[in-house]
C-alpha positions in Angstrom: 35.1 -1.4 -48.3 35.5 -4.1 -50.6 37.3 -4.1 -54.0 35.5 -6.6 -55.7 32.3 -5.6 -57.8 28.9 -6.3 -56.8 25.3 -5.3 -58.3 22.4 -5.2 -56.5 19.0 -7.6 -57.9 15.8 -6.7 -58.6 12.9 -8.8 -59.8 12.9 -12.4 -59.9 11.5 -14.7 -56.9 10.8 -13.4 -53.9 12.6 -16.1 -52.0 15.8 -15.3 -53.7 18.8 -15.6 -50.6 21.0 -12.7 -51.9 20.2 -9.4 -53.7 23.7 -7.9 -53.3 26.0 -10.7 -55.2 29.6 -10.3 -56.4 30.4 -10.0 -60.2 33.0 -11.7 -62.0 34.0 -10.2 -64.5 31.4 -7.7 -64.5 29.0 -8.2 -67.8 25.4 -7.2 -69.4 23.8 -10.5 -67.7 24.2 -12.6 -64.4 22.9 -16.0 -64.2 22.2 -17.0 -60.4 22.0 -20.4 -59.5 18.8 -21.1 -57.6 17.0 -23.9 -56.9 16.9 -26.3 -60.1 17.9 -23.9 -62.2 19.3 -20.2 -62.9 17.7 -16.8 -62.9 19.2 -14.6 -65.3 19.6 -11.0 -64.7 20.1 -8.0 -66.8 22.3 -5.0 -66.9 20.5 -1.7 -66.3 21.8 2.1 -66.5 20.4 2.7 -63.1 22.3 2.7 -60.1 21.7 3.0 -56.0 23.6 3.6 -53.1 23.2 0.4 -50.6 25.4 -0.2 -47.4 27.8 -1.6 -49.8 28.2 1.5 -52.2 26.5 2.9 -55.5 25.8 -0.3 -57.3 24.6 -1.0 -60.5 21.5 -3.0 -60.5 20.3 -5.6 -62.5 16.9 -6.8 -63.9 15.1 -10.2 -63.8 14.3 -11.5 -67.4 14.3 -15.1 -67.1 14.7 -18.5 -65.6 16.4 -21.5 -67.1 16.4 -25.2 -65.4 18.8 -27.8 -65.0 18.3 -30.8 -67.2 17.9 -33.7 -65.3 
């Protein structure tokens, strides 16, 4: 198993490529580049066990674009 941290995503858009995503440095928000813009993610206190350990997940709360 890996030693680099990774949180599992949950919300957002459906089409979303990766749930389980490496985090660096580990923080209260993520911000996923996708498409034109990012989706930002949010730390929670849960936590589940995937195929890649017990991971702390993280909420959808928003969507910024890229200007143009």
């Amino acid at each position: 198993m890996s030693n680099i941290a990774k949180a599992i995503l949950e919300g957002g858009p459906q089409d979303l490529p990766e749930r389980i995503v490496p985090i660096t440095p580990p923080g209260d928000e993520l911000k996923i580049p996708f498409k034109s813009g990012y989706e930002h993610f949010k730390i929670t206190a849960r936590q589940v066990e995937t195929e890649s350990g017990l991971l702390t997940v993280y909420e959808w709360c928003d969507r910024t674009k890229v200007a143009e």
